[in-house]
Backbone as numpy.savetxt, mean C-alpha at the origin, in Angstrom:
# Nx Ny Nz CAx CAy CAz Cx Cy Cz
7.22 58.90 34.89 7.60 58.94 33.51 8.27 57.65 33.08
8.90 57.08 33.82 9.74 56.15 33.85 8.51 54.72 33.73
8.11 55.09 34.48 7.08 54.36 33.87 6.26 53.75 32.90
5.94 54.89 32.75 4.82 54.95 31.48 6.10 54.46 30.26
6.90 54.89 30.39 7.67 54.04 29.12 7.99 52.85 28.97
7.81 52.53 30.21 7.87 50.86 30.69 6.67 50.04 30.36
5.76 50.86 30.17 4.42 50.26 29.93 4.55 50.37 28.81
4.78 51.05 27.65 4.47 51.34 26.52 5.82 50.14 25.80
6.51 50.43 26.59 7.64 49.10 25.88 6.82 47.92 26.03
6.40 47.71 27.35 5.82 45.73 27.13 4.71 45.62 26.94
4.06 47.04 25.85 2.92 46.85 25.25 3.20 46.59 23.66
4.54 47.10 23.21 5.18 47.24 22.23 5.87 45.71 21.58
6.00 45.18 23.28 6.97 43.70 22.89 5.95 42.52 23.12
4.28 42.66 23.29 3.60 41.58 23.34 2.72 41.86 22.14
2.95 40.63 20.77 2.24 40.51 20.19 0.67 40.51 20.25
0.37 41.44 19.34 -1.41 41.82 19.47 -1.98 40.03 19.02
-3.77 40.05 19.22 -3.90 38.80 18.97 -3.96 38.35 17.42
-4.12 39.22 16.58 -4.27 39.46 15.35 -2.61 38.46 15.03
-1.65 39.00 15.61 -0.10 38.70 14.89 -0.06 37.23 15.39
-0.69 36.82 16.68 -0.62 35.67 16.94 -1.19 34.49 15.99
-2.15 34.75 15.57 -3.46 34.05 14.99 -2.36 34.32 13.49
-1.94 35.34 13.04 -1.04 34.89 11.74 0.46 34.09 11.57
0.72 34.00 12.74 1.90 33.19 13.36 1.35 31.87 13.26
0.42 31.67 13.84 -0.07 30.35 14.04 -0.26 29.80 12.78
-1.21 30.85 11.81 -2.18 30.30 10.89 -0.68 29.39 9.80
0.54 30.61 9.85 1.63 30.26 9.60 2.22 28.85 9.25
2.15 28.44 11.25 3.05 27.41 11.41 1.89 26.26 10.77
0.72 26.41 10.87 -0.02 25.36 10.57 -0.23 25.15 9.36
-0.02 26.00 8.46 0.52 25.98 6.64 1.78 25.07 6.50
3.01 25.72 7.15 3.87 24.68 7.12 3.62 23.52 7.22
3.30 23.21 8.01 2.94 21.83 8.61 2.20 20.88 7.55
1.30 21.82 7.31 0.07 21.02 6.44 0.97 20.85 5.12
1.94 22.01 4.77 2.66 21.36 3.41 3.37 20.24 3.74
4.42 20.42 4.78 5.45 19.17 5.15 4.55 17.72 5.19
3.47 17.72 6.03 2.26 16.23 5.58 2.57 15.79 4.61
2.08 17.23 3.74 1.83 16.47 2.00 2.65 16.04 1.34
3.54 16.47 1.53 4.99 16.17 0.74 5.31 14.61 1.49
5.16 14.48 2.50 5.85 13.13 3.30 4.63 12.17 2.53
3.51 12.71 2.87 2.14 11.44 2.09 2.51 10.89 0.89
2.77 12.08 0.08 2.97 12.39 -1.95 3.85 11.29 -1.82
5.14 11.12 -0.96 6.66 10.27 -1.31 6.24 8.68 -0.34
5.52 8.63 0.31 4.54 7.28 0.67 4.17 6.50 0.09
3.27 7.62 -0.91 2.50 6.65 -1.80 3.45 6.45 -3.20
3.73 7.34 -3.27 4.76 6.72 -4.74 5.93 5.35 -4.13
6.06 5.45 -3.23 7.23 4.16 -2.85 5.91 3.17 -2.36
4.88 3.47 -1.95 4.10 2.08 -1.92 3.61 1.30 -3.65
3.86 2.66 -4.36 3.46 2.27 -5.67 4.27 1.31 -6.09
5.84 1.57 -5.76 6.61 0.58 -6.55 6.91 -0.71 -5.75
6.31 -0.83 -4.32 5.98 -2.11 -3.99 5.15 -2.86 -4.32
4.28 -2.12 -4.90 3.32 -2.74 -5.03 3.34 -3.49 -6.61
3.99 -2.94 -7.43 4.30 -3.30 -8.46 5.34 -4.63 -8.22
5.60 -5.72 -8.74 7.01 -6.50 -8.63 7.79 -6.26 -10.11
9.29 -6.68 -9.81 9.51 -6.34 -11.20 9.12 -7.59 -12.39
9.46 -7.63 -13.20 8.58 -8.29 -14.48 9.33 -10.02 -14.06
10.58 -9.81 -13.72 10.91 -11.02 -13.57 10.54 -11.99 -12.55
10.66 -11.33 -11.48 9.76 -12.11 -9.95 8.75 -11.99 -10.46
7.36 -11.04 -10.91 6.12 -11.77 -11.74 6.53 -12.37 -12.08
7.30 -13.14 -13.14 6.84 -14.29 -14.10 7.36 -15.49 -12.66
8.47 -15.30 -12.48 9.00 -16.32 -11.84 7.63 -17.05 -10.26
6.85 -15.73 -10.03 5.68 -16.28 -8.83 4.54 -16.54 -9.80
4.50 -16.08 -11.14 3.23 -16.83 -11.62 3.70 -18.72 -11.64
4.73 -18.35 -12.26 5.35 -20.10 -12.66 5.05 -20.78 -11.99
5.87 -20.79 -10.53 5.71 -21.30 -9.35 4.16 -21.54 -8.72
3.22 -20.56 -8.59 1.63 -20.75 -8.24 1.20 -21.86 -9.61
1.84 -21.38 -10.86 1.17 -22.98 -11.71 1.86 -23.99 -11.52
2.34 -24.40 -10.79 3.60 -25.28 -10.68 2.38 -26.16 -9.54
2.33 -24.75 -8.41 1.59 -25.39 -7.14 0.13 -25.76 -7.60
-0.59 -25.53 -8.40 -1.93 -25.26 -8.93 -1.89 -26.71 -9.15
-1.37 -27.00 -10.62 -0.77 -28.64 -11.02 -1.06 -29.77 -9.72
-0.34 -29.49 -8.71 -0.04 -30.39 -7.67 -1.13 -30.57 -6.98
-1.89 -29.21 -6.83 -3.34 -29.63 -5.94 -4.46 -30.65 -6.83
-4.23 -29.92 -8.03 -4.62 -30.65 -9.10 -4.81 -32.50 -9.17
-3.29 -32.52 -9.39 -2.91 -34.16 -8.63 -3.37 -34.44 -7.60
-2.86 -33.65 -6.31 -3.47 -34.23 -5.21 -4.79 -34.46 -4.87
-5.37 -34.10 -5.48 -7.32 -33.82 -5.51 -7.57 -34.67 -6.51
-7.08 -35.11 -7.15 -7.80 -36.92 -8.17 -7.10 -37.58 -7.15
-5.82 -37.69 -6.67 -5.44 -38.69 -6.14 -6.14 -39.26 -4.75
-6.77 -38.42 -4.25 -7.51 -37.81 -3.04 -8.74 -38.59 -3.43
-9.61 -38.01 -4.98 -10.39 -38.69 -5.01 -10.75 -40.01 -5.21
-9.13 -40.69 -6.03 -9.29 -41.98 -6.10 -9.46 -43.02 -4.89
-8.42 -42.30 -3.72 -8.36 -43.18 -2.94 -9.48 -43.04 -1.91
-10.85 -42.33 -2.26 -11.94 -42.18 -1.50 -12.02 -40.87 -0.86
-11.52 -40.32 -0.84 -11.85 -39.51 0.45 -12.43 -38.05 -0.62
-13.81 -38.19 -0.52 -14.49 -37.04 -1.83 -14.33 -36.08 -1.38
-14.86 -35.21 -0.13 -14.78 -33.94 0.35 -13.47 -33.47 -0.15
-12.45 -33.80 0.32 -11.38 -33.24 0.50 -10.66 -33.30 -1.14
-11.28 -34.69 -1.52 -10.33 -34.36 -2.90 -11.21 -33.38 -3.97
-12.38 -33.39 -3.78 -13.24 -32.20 -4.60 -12.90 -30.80 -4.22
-12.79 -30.99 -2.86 -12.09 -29.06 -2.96 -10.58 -29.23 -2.87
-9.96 -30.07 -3.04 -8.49 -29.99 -3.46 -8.42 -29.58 -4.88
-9.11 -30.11 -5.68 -9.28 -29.71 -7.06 -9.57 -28.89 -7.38
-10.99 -28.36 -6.40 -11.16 -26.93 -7.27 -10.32 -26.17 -6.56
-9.82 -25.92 -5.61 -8.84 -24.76 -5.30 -7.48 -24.97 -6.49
-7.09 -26.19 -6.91 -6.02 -26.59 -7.68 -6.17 -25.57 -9.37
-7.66 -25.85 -9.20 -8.27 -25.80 -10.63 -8.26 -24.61 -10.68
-9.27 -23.44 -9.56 -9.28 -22.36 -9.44 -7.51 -21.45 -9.66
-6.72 -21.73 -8.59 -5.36 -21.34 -8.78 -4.89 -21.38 -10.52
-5.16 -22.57 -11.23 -4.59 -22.82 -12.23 -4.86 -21.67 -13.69
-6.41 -21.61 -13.22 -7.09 -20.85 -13.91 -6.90 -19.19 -13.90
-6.35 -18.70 -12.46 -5.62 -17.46 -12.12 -4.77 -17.12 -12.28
-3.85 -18.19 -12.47 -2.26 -17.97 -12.99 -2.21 -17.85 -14.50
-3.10 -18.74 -15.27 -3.15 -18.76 -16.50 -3.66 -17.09 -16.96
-4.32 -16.78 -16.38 -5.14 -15.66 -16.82 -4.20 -14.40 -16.17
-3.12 -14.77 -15.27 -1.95 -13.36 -15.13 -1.26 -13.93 -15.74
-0.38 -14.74 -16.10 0.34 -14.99 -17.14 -0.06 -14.31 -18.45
-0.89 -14.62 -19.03 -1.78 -13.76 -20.34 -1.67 -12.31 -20.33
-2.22 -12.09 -18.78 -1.73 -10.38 -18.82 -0.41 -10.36 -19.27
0.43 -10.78 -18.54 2.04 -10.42 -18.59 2.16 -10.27 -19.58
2.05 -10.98 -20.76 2.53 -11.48 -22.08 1.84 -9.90 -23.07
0.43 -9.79 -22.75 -0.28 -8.68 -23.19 0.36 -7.01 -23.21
1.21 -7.30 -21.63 1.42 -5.82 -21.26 3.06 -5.48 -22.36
3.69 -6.84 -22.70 5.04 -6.56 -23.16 4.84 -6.80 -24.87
């Protein structure tokens, strides 16, 4: 007799597979919310890196036309003193840059 109640208790205290499989399905809900929530707060703080604020924009457009200018120079000066390869793509990278800054600058001005 003593028995059989012994059996019926640690049949009583081992979860069927059914309760397991909803335990589980459980913890793996959790889980899958806690992800999302950590992803969701990722990407919003990569958002605002990714953004600069208005003043460092202006202040790194300035500066890239500042540098643009100089390749600029350095690429006639390049070409005067002979050396064509180098001063023709000194220029157009000078030229190119100049032309990119000009054209985010414009944004800037557009967005305010």
């Amino acid at each position: 007799m003593n028995q059989e109640k012994s059996l019926i208790t640690v049949r009583n205290s081992i979860p069927s597979p059914t309760d397991l499989t909803q335990a589980a399905m459980e913890r793996t809900q959790k889980a899958s919310v806690k992800t999302s929530v950590m992803t969701q707060s990722l990407i919003e703080k990569s958002k605002a890196l990714r953004t600069p604020s208005p003043a460092a924009d202006k202040i790194g457009t300035m500066l890239g036309g500042i540098a643009s200018v100089v390749f600029l120079f350095g690429g006639a000066s390049q070409l005067i003193l002979g050396y064509t390869l180098t001063g023709i793509s000194t220029a157009a990278f000078g030229a190119v840059a100049l032309l990119s800054n000009c054209y985010h600058y414009r944004k800037i001005k557009a967005q305010k």
